[in-house]
PDB file of N, CA, C, O and CB in Angstrom:
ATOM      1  N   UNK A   1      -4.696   8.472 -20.659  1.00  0.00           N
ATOM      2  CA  UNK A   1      -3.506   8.032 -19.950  1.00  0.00           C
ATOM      3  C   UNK A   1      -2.336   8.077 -20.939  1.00  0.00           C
ATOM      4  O   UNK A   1      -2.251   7.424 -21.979  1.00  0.00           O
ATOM      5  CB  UNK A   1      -3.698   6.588 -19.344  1.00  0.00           C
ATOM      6  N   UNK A   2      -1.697   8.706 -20.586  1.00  0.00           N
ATOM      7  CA  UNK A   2       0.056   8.670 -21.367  1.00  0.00           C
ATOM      8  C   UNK A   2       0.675   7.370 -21.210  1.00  0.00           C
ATOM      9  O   UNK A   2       0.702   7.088 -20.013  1.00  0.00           O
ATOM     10  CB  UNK A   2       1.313   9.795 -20.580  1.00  0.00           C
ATOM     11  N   UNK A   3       1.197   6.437 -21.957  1.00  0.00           N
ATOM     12  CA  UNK A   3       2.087   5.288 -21.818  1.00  0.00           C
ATOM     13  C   UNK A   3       3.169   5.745 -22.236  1.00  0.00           C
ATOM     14  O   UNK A   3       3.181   6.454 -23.243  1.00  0.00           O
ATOM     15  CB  UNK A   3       1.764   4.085 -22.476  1.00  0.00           C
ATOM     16  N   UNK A   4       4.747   5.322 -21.291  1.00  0.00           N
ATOM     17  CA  UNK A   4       5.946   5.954 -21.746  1.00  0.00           C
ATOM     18  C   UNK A   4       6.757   4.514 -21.635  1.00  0.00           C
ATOM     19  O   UNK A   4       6.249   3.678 -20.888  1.00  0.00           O
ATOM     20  CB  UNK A   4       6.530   7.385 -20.759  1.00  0.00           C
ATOM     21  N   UNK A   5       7.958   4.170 -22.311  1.00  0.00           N
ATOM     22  CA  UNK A   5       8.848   3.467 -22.238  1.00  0.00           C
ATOM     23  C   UNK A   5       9.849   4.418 -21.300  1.00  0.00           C
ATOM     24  O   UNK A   5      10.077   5.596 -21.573  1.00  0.00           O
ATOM     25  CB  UNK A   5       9.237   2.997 -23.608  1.00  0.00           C
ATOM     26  N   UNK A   6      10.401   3.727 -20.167  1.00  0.00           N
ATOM     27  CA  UNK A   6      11.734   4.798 -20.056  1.00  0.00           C
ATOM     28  C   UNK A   6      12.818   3.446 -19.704  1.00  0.00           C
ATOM     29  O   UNK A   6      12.488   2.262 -19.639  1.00  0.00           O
ATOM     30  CB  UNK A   6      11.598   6.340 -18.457  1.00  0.00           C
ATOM     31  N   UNK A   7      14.115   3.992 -19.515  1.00  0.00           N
ATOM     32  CA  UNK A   7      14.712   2.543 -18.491  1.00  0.00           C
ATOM     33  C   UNK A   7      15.258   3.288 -17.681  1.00  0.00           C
ATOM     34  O   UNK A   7      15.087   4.505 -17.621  1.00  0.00           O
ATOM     35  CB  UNK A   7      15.884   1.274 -19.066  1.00  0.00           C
ATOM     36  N   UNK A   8      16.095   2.512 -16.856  1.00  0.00           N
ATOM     37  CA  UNK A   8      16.950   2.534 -15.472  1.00  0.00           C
ATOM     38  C   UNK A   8      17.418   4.119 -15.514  1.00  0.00           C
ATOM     39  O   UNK A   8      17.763   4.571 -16.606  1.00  0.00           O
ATOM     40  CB  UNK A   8      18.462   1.292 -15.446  1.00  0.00           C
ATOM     41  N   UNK A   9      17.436   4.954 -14.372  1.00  0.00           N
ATOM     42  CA  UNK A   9      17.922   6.202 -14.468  1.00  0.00           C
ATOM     43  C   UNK A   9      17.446   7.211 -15.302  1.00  0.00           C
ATOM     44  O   UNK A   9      17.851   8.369 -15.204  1.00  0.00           O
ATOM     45  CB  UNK A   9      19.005   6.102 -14.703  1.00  0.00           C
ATOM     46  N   UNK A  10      16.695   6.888 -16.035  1.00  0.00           N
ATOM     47  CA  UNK A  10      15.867   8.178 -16.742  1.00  0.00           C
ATOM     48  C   UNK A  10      14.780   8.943 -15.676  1.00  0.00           C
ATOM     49  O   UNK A  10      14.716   8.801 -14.455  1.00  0.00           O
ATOM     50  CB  UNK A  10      14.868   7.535 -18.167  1.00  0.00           C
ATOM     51  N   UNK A  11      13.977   9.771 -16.528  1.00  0.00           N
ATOM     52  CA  UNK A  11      13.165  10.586 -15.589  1.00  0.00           C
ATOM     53  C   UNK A  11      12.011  11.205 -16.146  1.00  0.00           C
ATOM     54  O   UNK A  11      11.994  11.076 -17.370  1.00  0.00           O
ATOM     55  CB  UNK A  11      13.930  11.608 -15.010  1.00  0.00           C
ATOM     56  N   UNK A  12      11.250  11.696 -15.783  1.00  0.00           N
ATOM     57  CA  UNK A  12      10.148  12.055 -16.388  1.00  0.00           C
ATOM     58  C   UNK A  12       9.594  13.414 -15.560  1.00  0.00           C
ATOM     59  O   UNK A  12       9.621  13.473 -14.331  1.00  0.00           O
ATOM     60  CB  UNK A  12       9.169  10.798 -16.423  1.00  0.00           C
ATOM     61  N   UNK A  13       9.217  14.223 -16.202  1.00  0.00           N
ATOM     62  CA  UNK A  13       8.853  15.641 -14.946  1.00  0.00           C
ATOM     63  C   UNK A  13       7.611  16.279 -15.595  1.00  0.00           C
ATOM     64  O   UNK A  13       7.440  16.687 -16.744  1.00  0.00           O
ATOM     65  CB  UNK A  13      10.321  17.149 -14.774  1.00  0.00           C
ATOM     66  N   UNK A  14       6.591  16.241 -14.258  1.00  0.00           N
ATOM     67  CA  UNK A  14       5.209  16.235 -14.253  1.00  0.00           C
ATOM     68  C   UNK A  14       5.066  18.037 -13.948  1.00  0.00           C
ATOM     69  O   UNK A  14       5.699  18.746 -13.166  1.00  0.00           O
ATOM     70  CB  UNK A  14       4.508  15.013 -12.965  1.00  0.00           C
ATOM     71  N   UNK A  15       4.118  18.329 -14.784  1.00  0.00           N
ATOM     72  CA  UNK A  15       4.157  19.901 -14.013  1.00  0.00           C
ATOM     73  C   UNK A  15       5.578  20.451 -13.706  1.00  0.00           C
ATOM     74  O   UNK A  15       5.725  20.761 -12.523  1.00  0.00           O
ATOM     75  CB  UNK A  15       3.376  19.865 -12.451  1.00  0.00           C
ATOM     76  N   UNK A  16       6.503  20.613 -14.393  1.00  0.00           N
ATOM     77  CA  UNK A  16       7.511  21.249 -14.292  1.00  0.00           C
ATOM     78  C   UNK A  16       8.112  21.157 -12.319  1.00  0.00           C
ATOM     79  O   UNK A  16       9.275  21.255 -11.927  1.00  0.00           O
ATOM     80  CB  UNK A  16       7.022  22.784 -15.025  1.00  0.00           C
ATOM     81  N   UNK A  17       7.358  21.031 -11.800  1.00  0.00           N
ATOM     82  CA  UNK A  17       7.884  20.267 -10.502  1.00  0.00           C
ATOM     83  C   UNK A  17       8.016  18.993  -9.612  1.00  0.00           C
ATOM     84  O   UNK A  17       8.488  18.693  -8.516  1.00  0.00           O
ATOM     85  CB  UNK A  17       7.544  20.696  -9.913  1.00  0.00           C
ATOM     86  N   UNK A  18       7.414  18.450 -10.555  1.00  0.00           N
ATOM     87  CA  UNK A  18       7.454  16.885  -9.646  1.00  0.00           C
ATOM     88  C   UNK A  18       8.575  15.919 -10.524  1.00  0.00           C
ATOM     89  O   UNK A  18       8.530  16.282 -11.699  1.00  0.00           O
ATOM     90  CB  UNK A  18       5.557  15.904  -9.655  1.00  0.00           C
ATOM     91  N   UNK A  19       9.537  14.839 -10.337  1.00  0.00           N
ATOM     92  CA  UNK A  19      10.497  14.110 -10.918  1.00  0.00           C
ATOM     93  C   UNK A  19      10.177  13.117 -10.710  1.00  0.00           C
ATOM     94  O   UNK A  19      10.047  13.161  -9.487  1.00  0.00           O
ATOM     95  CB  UNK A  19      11.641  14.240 -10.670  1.00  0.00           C
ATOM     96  N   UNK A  20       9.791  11.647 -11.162  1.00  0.00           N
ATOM     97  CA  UNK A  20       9.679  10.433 -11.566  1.00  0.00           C
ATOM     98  C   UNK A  20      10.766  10.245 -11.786  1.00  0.00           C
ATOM     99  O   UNK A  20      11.030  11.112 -12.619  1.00  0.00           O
ATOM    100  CB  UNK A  20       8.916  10.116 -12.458  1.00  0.00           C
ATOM    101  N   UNK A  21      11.975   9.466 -11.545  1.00  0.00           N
ATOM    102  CA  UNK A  21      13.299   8.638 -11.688  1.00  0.00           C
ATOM    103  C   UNK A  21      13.162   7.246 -11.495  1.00  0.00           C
ATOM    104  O   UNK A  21      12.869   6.749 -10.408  1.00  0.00           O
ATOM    105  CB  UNK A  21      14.334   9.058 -10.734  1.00  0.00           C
ATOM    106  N   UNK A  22      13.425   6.440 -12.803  1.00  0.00           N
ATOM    107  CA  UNK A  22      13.159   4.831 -12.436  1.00  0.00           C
ATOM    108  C   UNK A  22      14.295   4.152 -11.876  1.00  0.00           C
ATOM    109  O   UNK A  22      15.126   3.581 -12.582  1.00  0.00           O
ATOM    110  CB  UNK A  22      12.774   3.954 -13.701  1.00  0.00           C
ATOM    111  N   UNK A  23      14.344   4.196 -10.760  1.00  0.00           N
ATOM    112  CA  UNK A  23      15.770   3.515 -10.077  1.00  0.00           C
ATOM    113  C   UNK A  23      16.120   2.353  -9.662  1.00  0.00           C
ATOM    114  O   UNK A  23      16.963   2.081  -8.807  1.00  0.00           O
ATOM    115  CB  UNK A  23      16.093   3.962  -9.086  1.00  0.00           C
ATOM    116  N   UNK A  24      15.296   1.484 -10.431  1.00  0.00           N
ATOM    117  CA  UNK A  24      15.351   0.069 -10.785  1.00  0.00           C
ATOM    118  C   UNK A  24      14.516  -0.976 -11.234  1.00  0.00           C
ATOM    119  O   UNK A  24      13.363  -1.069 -10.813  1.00  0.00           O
ATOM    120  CB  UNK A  24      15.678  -0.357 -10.021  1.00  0.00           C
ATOM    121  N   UNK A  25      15.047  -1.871 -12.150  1.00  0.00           N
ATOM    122  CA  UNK A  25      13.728  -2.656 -12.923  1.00  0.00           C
ATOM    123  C   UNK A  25      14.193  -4.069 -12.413  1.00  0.00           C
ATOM    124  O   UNK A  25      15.385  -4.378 -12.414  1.00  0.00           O
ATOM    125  CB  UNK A  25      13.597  -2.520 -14.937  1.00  0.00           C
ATOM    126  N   UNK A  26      13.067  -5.027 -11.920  1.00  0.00           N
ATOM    127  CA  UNK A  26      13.677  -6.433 -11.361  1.00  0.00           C
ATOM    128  C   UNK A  26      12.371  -7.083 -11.572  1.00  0.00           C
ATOM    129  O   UNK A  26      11.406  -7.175 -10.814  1.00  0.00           O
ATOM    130  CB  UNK A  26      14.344  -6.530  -9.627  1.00  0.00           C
ATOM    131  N   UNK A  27      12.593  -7.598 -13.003  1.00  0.00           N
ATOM    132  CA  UNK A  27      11.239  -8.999 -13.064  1.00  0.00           C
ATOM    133  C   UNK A  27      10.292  -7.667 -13.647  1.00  0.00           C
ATOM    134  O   UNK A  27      10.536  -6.689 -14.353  1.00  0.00           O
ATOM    135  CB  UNK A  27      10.458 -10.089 -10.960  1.00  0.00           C
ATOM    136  N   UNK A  28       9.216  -8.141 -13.020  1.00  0.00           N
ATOM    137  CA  UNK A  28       8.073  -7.654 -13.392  1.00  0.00           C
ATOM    138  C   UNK A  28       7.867  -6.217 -12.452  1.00  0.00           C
ATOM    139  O   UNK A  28       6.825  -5.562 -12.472  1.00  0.00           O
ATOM    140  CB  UNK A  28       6.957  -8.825 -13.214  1.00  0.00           C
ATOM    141  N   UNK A  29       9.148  -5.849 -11.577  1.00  0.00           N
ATOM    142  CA  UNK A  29       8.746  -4.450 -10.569  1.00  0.00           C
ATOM    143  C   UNK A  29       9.582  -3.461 -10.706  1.00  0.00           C
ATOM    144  O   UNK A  29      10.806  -3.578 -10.665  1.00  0.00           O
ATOM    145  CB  UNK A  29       8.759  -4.649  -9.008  1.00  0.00           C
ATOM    146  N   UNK A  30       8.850  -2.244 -10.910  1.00  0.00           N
ATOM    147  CA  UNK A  30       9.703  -1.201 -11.235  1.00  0.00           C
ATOM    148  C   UNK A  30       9.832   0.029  -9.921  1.00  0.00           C
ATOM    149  O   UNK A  30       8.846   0.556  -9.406  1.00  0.00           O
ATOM    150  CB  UNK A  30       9.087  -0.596 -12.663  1.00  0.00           C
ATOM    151  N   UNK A  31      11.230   0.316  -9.550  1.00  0.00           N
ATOM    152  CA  UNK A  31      11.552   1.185  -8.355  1.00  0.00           C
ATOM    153  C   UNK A  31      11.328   2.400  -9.001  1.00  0.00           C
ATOM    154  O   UNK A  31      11.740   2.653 -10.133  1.00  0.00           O
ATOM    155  CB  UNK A  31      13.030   1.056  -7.668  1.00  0.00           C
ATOM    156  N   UNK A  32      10.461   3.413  -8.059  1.00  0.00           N
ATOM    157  CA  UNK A  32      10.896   4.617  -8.509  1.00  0.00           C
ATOM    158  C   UNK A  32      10.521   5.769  -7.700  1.00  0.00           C
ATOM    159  O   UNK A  32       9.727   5.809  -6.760  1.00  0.00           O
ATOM    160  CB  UNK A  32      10.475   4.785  -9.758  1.00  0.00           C
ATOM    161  N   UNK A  33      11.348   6.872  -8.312  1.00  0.00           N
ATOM    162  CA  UNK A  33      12.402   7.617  -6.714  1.00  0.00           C
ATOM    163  C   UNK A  33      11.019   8.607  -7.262  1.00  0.00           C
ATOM    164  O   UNK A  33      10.562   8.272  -8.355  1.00  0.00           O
ATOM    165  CB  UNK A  33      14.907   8.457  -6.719  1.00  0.00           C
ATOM    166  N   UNK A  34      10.368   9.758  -6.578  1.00  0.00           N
ATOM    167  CA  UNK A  34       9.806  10.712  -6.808  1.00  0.00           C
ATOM    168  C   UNK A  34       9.851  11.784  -5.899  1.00  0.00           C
ATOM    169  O   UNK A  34       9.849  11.721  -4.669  1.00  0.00           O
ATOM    170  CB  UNK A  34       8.812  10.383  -7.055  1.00  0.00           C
ATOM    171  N   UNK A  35       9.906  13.147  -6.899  1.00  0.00           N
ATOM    172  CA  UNK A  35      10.640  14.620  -6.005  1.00  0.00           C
ATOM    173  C   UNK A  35       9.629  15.434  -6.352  1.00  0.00           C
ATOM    174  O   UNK A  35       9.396  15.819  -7.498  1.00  0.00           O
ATOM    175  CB  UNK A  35      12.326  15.394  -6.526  1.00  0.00           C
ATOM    176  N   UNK A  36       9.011  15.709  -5.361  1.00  0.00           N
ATOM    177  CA  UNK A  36       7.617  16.647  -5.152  1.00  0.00           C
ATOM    178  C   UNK A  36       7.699  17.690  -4.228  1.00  0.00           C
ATOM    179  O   UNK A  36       8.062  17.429  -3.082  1.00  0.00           O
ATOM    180  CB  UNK A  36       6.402  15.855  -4.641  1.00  0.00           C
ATOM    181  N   UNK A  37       7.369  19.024  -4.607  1.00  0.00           N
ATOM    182  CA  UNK A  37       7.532  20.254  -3.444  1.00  0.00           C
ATOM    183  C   UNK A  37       6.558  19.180  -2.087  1.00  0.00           C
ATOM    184  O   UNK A  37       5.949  18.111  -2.135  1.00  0.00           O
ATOM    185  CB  UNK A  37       6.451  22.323  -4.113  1.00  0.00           C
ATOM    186  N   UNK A  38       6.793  19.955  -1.246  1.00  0.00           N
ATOM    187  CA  UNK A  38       6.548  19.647   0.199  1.00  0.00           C
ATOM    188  C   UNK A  38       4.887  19.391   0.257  1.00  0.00           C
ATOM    189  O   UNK A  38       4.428  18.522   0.998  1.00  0.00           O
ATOM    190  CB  UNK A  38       7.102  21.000   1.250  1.00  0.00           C
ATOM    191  N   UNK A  39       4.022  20.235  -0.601  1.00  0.00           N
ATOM    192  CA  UNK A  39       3.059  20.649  -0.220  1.00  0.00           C
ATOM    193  C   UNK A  39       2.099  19.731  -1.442  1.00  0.00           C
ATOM    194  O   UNK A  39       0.911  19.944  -1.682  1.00  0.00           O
ATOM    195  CB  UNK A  39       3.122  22.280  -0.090  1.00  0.00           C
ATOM    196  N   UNK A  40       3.026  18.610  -2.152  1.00  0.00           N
ATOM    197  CA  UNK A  40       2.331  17.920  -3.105  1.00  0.00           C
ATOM    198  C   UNK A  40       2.380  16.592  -2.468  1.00  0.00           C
ATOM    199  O   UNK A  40       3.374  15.875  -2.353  1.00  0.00           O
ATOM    200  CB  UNK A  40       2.902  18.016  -4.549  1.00  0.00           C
ATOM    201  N   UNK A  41       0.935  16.312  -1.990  1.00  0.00           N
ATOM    202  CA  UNK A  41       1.045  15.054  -1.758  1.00  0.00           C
ATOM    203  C   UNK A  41       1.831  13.853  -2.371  1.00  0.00           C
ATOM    204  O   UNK A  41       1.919  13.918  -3.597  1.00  0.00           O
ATOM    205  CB  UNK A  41       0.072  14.844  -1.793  1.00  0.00           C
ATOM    206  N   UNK A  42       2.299  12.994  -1.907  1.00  0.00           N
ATOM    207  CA  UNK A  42       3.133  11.827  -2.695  1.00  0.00           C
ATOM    208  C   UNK A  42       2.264  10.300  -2.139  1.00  0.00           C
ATOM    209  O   UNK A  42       2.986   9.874  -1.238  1.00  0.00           O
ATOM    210  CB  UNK A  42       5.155  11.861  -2.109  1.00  0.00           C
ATOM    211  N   UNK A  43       1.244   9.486  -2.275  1.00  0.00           N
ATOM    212  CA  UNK A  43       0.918   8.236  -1.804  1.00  0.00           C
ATOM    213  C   UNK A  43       0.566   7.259  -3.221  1.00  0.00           C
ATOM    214  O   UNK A  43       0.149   7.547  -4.342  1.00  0.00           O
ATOM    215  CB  UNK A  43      -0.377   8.419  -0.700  1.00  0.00           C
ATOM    216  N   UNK A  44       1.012   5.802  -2.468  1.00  0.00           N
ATOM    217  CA  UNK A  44       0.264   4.738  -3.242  1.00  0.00           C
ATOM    218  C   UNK A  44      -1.357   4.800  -3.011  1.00  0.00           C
ATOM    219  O   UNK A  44      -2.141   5.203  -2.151  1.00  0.00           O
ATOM    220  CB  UNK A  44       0.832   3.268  -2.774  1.00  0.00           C
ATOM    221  N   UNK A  45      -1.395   4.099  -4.413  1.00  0.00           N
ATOM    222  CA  UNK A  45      -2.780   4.081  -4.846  1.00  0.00           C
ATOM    223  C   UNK A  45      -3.567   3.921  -3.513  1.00  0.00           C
ATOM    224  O   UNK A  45      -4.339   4.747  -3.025  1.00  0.00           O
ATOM    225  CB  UNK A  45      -3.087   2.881  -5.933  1.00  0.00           C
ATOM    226  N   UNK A  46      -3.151   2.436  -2.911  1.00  0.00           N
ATOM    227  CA  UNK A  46      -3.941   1.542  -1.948  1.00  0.00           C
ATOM    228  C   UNK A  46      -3.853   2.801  -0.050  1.00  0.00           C
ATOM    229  O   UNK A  46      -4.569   2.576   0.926  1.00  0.00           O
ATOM    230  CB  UNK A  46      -2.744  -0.570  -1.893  1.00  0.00           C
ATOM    231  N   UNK A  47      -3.227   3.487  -0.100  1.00  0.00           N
ATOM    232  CA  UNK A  47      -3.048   4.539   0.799  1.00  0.00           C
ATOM    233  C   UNK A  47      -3.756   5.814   0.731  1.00  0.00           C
ATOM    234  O   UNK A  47      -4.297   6.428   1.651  1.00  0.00           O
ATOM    235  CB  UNK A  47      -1.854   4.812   0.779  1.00  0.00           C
ATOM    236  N   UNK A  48      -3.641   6.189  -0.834  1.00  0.00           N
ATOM    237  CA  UNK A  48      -4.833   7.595  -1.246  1.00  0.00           C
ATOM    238  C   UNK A  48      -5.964   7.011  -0.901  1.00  0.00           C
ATOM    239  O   UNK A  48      -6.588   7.623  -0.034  1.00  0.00           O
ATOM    240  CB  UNK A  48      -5.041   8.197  -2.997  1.00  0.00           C
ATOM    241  N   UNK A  49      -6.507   5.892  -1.344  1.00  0.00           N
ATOM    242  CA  UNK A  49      -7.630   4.762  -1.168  1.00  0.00           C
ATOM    243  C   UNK A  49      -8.404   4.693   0.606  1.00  0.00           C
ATOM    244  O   UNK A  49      -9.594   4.813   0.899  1.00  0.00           O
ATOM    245  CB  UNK A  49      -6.688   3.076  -1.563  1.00  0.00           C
ATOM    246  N   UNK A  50      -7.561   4.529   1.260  1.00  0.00           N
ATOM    247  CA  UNK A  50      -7.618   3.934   2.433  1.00  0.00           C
ATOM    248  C   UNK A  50      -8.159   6.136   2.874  1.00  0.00           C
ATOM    249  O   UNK A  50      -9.303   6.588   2.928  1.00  0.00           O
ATOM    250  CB  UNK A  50      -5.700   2.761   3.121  1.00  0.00           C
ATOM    251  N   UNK A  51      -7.114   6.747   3.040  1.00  0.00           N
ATOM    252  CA  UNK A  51      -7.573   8.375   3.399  1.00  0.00           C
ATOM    253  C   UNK A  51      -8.703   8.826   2.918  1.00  0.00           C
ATOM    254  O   UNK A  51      -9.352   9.432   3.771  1.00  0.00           O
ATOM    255  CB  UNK A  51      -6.673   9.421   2.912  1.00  0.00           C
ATOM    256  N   UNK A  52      -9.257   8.761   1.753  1.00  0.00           N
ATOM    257  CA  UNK A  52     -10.587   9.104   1.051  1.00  0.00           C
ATOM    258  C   UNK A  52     -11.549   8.539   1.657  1.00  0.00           C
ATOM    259  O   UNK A  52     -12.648   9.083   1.767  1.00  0.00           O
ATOM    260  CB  UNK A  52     -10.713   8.741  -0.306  1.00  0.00           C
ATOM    261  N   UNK A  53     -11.155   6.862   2.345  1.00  0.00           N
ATOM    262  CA  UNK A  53     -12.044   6.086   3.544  1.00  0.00           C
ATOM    263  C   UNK A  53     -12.131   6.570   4.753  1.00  0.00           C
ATOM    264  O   UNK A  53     -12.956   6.173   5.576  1.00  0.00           O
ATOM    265  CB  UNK A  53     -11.618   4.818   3.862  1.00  0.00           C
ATOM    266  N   UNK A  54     -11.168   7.593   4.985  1.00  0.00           N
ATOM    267  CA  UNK A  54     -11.038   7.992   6.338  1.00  0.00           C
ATOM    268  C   UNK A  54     -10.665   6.687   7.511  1.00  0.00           C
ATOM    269  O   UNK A  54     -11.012   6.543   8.683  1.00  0.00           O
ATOM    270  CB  UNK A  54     -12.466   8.719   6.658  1.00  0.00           C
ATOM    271  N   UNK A  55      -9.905   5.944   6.704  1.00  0.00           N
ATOM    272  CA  UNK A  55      -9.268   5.019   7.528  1.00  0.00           C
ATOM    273  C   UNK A  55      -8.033   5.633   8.069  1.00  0.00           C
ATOM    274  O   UNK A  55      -7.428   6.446   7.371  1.00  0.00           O
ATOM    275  CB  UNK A  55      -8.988   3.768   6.810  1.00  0.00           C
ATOM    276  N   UNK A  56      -7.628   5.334   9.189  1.00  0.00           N
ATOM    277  CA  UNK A  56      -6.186   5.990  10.294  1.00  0.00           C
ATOM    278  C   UNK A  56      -5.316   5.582   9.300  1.00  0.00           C
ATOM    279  O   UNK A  56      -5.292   4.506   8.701  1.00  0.00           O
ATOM    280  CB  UNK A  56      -5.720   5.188  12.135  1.00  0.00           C
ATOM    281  N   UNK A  57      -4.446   6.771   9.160  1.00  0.00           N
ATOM    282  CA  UNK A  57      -2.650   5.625   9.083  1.00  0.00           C
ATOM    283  C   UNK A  57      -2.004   5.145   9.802  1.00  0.00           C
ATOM    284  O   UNK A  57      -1.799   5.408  10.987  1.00  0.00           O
ATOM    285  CB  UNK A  57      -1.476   6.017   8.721  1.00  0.00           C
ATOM    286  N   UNK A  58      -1.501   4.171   8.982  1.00  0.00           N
ATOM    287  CA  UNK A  58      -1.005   2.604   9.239  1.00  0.00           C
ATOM    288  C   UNK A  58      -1.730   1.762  10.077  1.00  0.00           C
ATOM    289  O   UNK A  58      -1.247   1.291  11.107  1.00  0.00           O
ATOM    290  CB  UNK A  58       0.307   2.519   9.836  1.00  0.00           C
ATOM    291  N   UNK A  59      -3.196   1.484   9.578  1.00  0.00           N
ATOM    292  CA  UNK A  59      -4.226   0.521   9.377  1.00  0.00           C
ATOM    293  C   UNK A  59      -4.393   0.276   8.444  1.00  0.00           C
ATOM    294  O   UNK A  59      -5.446  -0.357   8.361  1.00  0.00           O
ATOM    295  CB  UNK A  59      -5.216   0.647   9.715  1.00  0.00           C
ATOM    296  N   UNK A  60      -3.637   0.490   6.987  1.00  0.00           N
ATOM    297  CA  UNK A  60      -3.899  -0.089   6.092  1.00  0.00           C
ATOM    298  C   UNK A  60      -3.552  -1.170   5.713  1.00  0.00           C
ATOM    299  O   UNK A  60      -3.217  -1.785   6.725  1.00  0.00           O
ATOM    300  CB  UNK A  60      -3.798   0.404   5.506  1.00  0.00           C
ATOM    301  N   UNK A  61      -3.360  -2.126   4.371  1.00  0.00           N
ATOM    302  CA  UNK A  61      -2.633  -3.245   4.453  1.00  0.00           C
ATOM    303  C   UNK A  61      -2.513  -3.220   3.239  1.00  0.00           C
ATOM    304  O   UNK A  61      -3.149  -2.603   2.385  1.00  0.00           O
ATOM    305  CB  UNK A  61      -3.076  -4.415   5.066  1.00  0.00           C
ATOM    306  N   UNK A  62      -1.410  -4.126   3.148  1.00  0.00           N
ATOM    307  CA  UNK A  62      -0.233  -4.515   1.959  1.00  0.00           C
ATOM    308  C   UNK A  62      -0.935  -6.104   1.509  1.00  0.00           C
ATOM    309  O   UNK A  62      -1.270  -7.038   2.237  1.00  0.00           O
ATOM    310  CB  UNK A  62       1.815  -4.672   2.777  1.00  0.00           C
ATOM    311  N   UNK A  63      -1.005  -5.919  -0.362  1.00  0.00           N
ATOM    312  CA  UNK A  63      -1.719  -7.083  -0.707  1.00  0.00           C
ATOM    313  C   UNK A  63      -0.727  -8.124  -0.096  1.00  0.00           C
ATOM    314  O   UNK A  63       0.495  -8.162   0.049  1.00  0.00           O
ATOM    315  CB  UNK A  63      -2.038  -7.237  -2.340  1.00  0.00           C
ATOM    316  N   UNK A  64      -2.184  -9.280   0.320  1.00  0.00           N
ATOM    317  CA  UNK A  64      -1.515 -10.560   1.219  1.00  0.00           C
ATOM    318  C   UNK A  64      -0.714 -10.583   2.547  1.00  0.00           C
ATOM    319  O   UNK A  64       0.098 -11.298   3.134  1.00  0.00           O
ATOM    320  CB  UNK A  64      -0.588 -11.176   0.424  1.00  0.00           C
ATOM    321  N   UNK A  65      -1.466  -9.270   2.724  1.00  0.00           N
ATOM    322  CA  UNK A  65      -1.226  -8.628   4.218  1.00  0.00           C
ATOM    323  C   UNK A  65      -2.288  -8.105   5.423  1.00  0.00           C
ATOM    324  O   UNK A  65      -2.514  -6.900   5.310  1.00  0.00           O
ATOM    325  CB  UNK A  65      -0.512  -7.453   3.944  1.00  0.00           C
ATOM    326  N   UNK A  66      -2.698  -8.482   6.085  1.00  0.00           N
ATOM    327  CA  UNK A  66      -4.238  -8.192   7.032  1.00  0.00           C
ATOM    328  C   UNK A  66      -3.698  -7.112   7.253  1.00  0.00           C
ATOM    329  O   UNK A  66      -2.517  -6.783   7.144  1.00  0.00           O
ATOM    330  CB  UNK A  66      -4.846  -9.107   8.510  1.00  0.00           C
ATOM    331  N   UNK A  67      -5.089  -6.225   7.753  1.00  0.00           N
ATOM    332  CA  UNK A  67      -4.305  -4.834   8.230  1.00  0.00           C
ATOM    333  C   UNK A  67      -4.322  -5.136   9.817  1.00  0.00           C
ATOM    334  O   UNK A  67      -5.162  -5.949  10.201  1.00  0.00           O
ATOM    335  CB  UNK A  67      -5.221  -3.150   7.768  1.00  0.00           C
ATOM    336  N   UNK A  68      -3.342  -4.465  10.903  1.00  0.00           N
ATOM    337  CA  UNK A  68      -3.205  -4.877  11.937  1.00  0.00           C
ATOM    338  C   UNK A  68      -4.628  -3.954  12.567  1.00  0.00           C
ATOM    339  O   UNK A  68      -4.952  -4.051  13.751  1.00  0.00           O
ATOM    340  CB  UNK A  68      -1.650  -4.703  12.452  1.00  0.00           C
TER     341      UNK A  68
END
């Protein structure tokens, strides 16, 4: 695993096509913008998670959140 420091507005580029932009730091949570060709998947962990289950989307749930 790579560990990077970056701050606010920097960027990071994966495979010469994907962009990581940190577009905001608040407390302990970090925003960030990501630019992926069309055909590169983009999901949170807990969502890749849930598809590999072959659970439907949006049956999943958000920690401290039931799924509906």
């Amino acid at each position: 695993m790579l560990v990077l420091s970056r701050k606010k507005d920097e960027r990071i580029v994966i495979g010469g096509c994907i962009v990581v932009t940190i577009v905001d730091i608040r407390g302990d949570k970090v925003r960030l913008g990501i630019e992926a060709p069309r055909h590169v998947p983009v999901h949170r962990k807990e969502v890749q998670d849930a598809i590999l289950r072959g659970v439907p989307q949006g049956k999943t749930s958000s920690p401290g959140k039931p799924a509906a």
